[in-house]
Structure formats: structure tokens, C-alpha cells
N, C-alpha and C positions, 0 to 999 in steps of 0.2 A: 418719446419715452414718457413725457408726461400723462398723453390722451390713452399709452395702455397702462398706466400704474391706475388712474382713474376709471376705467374701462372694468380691471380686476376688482376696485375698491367698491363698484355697483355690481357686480356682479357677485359678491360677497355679500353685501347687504342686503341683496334679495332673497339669499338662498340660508344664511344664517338663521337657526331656528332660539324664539326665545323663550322664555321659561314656562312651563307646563302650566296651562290654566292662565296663563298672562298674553293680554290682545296685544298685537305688535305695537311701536311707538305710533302716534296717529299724523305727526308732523312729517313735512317733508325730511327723506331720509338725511342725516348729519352731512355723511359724505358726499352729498351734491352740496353743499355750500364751498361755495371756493377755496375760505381761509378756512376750514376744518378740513379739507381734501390735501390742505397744503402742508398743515401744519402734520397730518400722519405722513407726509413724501418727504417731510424731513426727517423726523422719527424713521422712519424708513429707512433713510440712509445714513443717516448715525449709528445706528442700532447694528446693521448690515456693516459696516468699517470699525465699530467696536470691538462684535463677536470676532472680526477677524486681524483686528491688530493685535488681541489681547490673546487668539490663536485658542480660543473657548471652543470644547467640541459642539454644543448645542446649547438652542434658548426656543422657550417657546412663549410667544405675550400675549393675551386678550386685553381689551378694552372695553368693559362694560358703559353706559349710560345708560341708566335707569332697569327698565328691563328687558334691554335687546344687548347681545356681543355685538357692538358693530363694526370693529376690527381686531381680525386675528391671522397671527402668522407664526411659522416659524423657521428659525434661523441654524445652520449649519447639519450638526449630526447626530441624532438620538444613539446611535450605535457606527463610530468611527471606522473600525474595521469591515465593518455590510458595509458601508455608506448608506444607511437609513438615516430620510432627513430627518429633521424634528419640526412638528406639524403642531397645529393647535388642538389635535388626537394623541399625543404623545401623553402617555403615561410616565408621571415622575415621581417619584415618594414626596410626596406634601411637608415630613416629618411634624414637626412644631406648627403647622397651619390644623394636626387633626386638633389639639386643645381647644380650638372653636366651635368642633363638632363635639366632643364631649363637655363643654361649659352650651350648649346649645340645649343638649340631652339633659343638663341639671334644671335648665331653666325651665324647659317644657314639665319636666315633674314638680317642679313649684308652683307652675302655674295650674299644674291639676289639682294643687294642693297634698304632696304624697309628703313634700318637706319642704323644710323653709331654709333659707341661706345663712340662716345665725344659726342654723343648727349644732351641736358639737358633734364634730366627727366621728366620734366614739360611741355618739345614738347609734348610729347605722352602722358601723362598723365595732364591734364590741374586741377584735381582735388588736385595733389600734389601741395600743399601749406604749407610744413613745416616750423616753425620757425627755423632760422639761430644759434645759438648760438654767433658766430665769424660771423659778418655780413659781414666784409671782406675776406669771405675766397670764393674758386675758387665753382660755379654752380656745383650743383651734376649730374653727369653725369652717363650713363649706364653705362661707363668702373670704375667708382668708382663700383658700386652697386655691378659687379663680380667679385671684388680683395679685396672688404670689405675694401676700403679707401675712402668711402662716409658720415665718421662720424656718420652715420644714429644709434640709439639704439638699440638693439638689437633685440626689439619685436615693434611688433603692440599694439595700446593702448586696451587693454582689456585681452591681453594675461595672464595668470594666471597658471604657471607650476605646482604650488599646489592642485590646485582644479581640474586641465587639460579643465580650460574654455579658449575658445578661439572665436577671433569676427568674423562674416560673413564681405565677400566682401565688402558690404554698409556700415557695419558699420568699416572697416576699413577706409575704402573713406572718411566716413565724421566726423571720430575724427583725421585726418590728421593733421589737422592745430591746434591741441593742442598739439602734439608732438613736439620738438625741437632735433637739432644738438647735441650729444655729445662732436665732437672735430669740427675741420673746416676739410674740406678734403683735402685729401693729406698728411694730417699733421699727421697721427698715424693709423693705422693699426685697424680695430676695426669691431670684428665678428659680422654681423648682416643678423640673418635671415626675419628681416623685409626688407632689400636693397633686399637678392632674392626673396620675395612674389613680389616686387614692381617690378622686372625683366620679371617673370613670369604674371602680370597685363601688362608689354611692348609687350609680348610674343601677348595676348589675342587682345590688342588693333592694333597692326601693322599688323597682321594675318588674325582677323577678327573669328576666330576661340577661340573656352574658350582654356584657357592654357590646361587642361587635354587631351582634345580633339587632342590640335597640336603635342601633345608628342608623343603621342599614334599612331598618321599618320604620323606624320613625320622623328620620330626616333625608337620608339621602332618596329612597323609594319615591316621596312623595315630591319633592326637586326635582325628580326624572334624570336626576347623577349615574345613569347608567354604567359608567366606565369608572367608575371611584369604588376602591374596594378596603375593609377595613383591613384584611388581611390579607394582602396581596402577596403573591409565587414572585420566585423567581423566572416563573415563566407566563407573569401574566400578560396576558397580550397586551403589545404597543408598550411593554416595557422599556423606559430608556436604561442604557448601559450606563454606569454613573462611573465618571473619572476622578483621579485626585488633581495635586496642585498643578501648576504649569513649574517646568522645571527646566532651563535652560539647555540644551543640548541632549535631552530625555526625552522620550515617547513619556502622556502622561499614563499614569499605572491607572489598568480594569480595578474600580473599590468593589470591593463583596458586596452582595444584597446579604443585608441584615432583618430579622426577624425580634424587635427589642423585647419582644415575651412580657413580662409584667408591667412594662411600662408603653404598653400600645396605647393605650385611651392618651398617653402626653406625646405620640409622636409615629404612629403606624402606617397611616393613611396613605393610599398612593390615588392620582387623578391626573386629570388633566387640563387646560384653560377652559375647555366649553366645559365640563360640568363644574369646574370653580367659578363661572361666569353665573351660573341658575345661583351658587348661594352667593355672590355679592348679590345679585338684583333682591336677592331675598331681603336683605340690611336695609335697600330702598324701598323697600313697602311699607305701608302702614295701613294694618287690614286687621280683622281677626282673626285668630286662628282658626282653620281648617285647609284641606286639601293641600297644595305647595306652599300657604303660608305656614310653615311649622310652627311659628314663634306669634303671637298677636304683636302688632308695634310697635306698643307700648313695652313693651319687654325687649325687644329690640332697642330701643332707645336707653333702656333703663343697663345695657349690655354694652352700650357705645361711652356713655357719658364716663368721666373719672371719677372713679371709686378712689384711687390714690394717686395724689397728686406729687412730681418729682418735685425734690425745694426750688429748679428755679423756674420751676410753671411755664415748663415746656412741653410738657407732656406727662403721663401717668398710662395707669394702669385702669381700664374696665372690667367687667364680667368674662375675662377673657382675653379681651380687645385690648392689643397697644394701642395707644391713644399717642399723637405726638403732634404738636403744633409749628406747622410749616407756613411762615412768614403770617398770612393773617385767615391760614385756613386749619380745622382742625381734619387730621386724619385719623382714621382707626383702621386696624388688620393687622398681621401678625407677619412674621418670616418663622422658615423651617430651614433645618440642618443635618441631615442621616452623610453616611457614607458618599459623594458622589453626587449628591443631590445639594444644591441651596432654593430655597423658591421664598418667595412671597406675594402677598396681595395687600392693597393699601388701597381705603375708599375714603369719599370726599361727600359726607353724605350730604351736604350742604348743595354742593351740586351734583348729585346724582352720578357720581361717578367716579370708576373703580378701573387699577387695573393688575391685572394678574400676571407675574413674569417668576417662570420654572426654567431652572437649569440643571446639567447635568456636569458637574463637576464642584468639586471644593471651591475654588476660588471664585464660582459662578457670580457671585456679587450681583444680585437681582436689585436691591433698591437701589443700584446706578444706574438700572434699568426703570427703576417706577418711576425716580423724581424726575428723568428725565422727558420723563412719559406727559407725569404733570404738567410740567414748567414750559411744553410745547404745545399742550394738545389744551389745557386747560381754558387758559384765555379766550383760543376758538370758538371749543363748545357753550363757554359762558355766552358769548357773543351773538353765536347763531340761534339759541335757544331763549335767548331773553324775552320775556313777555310783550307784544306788542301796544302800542299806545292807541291803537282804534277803537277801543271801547264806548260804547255809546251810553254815557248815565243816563239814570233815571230822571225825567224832567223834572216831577215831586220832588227830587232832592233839594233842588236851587233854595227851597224854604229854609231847609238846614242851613244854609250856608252861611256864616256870620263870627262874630269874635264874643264867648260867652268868657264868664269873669265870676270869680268868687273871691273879695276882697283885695289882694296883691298876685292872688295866681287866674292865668290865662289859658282859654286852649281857644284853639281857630282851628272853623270850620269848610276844607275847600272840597272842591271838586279838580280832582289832581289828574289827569293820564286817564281821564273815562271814571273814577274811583269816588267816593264820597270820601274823604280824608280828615284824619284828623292831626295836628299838629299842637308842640308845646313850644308859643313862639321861640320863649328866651332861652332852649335846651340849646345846646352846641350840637353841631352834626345835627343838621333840622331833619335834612332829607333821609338821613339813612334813620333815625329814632323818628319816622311818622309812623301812624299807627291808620293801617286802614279799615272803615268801615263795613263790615257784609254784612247785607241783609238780612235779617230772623221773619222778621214781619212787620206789621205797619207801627211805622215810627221807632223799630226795636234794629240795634245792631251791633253785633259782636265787634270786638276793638282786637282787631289779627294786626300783630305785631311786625313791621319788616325787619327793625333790626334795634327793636326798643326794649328797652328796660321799665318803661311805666306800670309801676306798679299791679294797675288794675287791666292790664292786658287780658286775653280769653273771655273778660266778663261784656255785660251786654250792658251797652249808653244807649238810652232811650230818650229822646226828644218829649215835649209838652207843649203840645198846640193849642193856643187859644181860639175863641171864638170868632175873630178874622183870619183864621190859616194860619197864625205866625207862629214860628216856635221860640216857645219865650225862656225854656230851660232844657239844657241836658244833665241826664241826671245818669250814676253808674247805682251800684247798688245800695252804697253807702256816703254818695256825697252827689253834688249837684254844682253847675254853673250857670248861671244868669246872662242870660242875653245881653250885652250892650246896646 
């Protein structure tokens, strides 16, 4: 059993394709290392006696690192009555994972410069005219609407979860001004997927293009998401049948495909693990933009980190991105909720790694499917992919090497794992707050941080050699220490 679950798991990794315009990983493949082979043949068989204690019609999971899926399967039934299985091809409604693509779509037109994130809603949209609740509280701005600290209610007025009615365009426009404020902004935290409709209407207006349209050219096109659609049929292909609860002595009930009309841009999107795998590896790049990188990096980053912080600083809210801190990692991604559908995707961008799990039914509970993804496969990958210590320094360096001093403060100079290094003896946690030295050029090198807080990290320490070779100071840009 073992040598064909392994057999499947290389022969998967060969033929798995990864993100357009991205060279495959260059290391030996993950899944030939033992304990990462081992650790997905447990996840394997949890996942497989999960779906089927909990009597779940279907689940479908990817596993991105970096920018390859390098495991993907999936488990029980996209459509219970065909018996179609569910594949890592299965199409599911994304719902609340599209608010990523539409805070995606805001950032790239900021980054052209068409608007900025403090903007007030009401620049762009002249028809938002909501009541205030808190009439003194701060203008609602786009950077509220993607952190969901714009006070805004949660739905549009006509919305109706019960019935699954929901209002067109016009008439969300023009029952606008009978909605009111729940809180003032700023002031509390407060989920609304009416703020991303009105984001997604920013998207439409600043573009010139309908929101579906822009998503579709501008970010999923160029990801090569072939099978993700903004406006998915009921009968798009590789559609899964989405179920309700499990109900003891019931067959679970067929849920409608719903169409949520004004509120697409906060929850429309249907897809499936390989094209949700090209935009995690996207979160892992740091490139600029062009071709499949839609977003430059840096804006990336600026979309992960917290914008708002919960009080007890476990997590918050980004550019989009739930942010949540799990034991001593941070994660960002989102979970989604339509009829029939639950899905989410959670990444680890710290270590390069994401993974994706869609289901088909209410009670689907996907993130008992991610953490446990994590808390199995993480350790592995950290393990096998750690940098190795054969580095061969630069001989010139050994000059460097020495304990420099400026009054009562120290820093020491080693050659650590191949590395020219720098250290602050008497910091607590020496190893994890070292700061290592890369090259610029002669006698010049940037201070890249592993896991420090030093002040003057990014900037560049420069050595001063005298006229025997020795180097008698390091100096940063604005202070200096003396050789002992």
C-alpha cells in the first residue's frame, strides 16, 4: 500500500502543471523525501475516514509550496446521485474567497494610480449616499470597505438569505440612502459583504470596465485560472451539486445554485483547487508587476500584513486577507459560504505554503480540513526544504571577523553555516535575532535580517580597512563600532 500511494504521489508531481510564466521548483521534488511522503499518507488517511464518518458528500484539497500544487486530490462525491467523484477539477462556488479578487482588482488600480485607499467612497460612487448612524464618525473610505472597518451592514437592502433573493445593480443604487451605519468607522470590526459589492462597483467605475469583466482580464486571464468564472451557470461545467446539513435519518437536501446579483464582486466566483493553487503561489512571489504577477510584492505584502488588529492580537484583518495567528505562525486567506458550498484557502507565507480545501455541502467545515493540513504536513516541509550548511565563505572575509565596540554596546563578527554574520551578544534568542551579512561589493553588506528586530536591518555595514588589511571599524549609515 505504501510503495503505490508513493508511486501515485511521483507520478502526480510530475505531471502537475505550475503557474504560467513560473520555472518549476528546482529542488529535489518534496514528495520524494520520506517524512513529507509520510506525512501527506497520513493526511491521506484522516481526511479519507473524516469525509466518511462525518458522511460529507465531497471535498476537494490542494497543497501549494511556493509555486508548484504538489498535492492534490479529491475525496467522495461532487454530484451524489451521478456518483461523480470530486477531483482537484471540481468546480465549487468559492463564495467569500471572490472578495480577494475584487480587493486584488482595487489594489492593482492603485497601483496605476487611478485611486488611492483613503479615498471616500462617494468620490467614485456619487450615488452612495448612506445614512451616518454616528454622524461624527471619520468618511467611509475604500481602505474601510477591505478591512471591513466601514461600519457598513452587512447586506444590501433587499438581500434575503431565506428565500436566496437578492437586488440587481439599480436597485442596490437606489435603495442606498435608506440604509444606515451600523457602528462609526474605525470603531469595531464589522463583516460586510455589502462594503465588497460597493468595492467591486469602485472596481467597475475607475476601470470603465463591469467588475466581472475586469477580473476576468485582468487577474484571473493572466494566472491562466481557466476554469474559474466570475459568473458561473448552473450548468458550468465540472459544477459540484452543493448539499445542505447532515441530518440524521435524511438524505441530505439538493441547495439551489444561486446567482447573489448585486453582491457578486463580495461572493460569486466559482473555481476549482488547481486554479486556486496559481493565485496562492501568486501571495508567494515578490516580483513586479507584469504577466501572471498581477500585483508587484510589495503590494502583496502591504495586502497580508494587519490593517486591524483584534484586542487580543490573534489575528486582524488585511487588504482583504484574514490574518490569524496560529501558535507561532502567521496565516492569511479567507473562507467562503453560498448555498451548499463551504471552501477556504489559508497560507503560510513565511514558509511558502498554502493550502486549499472546497466542499460541497453546509456543514463542509473546510478549516478542520486546513489546520489539519498544517499541523501534519508543515513540520515536514519546513524540514526538507531547509537551507543547507555547505556553503563555502568567502576567504576575505575572516578579516571581518572580530568583536567591534562602541562604548557599552557590542556587536560580533562570525562566519556562521558558510554566512558572514553578524550578532548582538547580550540580545536574548542570539540565534534566531542574528542578522546576516550579503554582499553589495567590496567591504559593503547589507544586514538581512533572520528573525531580528535591529533597528538598522536592510541598511548596508561597511567595514574600514587599514593599511595592514585589518578592518579597524564597522560602520552603518549613521553610527559606527570599533574593533577591539
Amino acid at each position: 500500500m505504501r510503495t503505490t500511494f508513493l508511486a501515485v504521489l511521483l507520478v502526480f508531481i510530475t505531471t502537475t502543471r505550475g503557474v504560467a510564466g513560473e520555472a518549476p521548483f528546482a529542488k529535489k521534488p518534496l514528495l520524494q523525501d520520506p517524512e513529507v511522503a509520510a506525512a501527506f499518507q497520513v493526511l491521506d488517511s484522516w481526511i479519507k475516514a473524516t469525509v466518511a464518518n462525518r458522511e460529507q458528500p465531497g471535498l476537494s484539497i490542494g497543497v501549494v509550496y511556493d509555486q508548484e500544487l504538489i498535492w492534490a486530490k479529491g475525496y467522495g462525491f461532487a454530484n451524489l446521485e451521478k456518483k461523480i467523484p470530486a477531483t482537484p477539477t471540481t468546480v465549487y462556488r468559492i463564495a467569500s474567497i471572490s472578495k480577494l479578487f475584487t480587493s486584488t482588482a482595487i489594489l492593482q488600480l492603485r497601483d496605476a494610480g487611478k485611486l488611492q485607499l483613503d479615498d471616500p467612497v462617494v468620490k467614485h460612487l456619487p450615488w452612495f449616499k448612506i445614512k451616518y448612524a454616528q454622524p461624527d464618525g471619520p468618511t467611509i473610505t475604500i481602505r474601510h470597505l477591505l478591512t471591513h472597518t466601514s461600519g457598513l451592514p452587512r447586506e444590501a437592502v433587499g438581500v434575503d438569505w431565506n428565500d436566496l433573493k437578492f437586488p440587481q445593480r439599480d436597485q442596490m443604487m437606489t435603495h442606498m440612502a435608506e440604509q444606515e451605519t451600523v457602528y462609526a468607522g474605525e470603531t469595531q470590526w464589522k463583516y460586510s459583504n455589502l462594503a465588497l459589492s460597493l468595492a467591486g462597483e469602485i472596481v467597475t467605475t475607475v476601470s470603465g470596465e463591469p467588475w466581472a469583466q475586469y477580473v476576468e482580464t485582468h487577474i484571473l486571464q493572466p494566472l491562466g485560472m481557466q476554469s474559474t468564472r466570475t459568473l458561473p451557470l448552473a450548468d458550468t461545467p465540472n459544477l459540484t451539486t452543493g448539499y445542505g446539513r447532515r441530518v440524521p435519518g435524511r438524505p441530505r437536501e439538493v441547495e439551489p445554485f444561486v446567482d447573489i446579483a448585486a453582491e457578486r464582486p463580495a461572493g460569486n466566483l466559482a473555481s476549482n483547487v488547481e486554479d486556486l493553487a496559481k493565485f496562492v503561489s501568486l501571495q508567494l512571489r515578490d516580483k513586479p508587476a507584469g504577466g501572471s504577477q498581477v500585483l508587484k510584492g510589495s503590494t502583496l505584502k502591504e495586502m497580508h500584513r494587519v490593517h486591524w488588529l483584534w484586542p487580543d492580537w490573534k489575528g486582524g484583518w488585511g487588504l482583504g486577507f484574514r490574518v490569524r495567528r496560529v501558535g507561532d505562525q502567521n496565516h492569511i486567506g479567507h473562507g467562503g459560504s453560498l448555498p451548499g458550498n463551504r471552501t477556504d484557502i489559508d497560507i503560510i507565507p513565511a514558509k511558502k505554503l498554502g493550502v486549499i480545501v472546497l466542499t460541497n455541502a453546509n456543514d463542509g467545515d473546510p478549516l478542520k480540513y486546513t489546520d489539519q493540513a498544517f499541523h501534519l504536513l508543515e513540520p515536514a516541509i519546513t524540514k526538507a526544504t531547509a537551507p543547507t550548511s555547505d556553503k563555502k565563505p568567502d576567504p576575505s572575509w575572516e578579516k571581518y571577523v572580530g568583536t567591534y565596540t562602541w562604548k557599552d554596546s557590542d556587536i560580533q563578527i562570525l562566519i556562521l553555516n558558510g554566512e558572514l554574520t553578524m550578532i548582538v551578544p547580550e540580545s536574548d534568542g542570539l540565534w534566531e535575532s542574528r542578522i546576516m551579512l550579503k554582499p553589495l561589493g567590496e567591504r559593503s553588506f547589507r544586514m538581512t535580517p533572520v528573525g531580528s528586530t535591529y533597528a538598522a536591518i536592510g541598511e548596508v555595514l561597511t567595514f574600514e580597512i587599514d593599511k595592514d588589511g585589518i578592518a579597524r571599524k564597522a560602520r552603518t549609515p549613521n553610527s559606527y563600532w570599533v574593533r577591539k
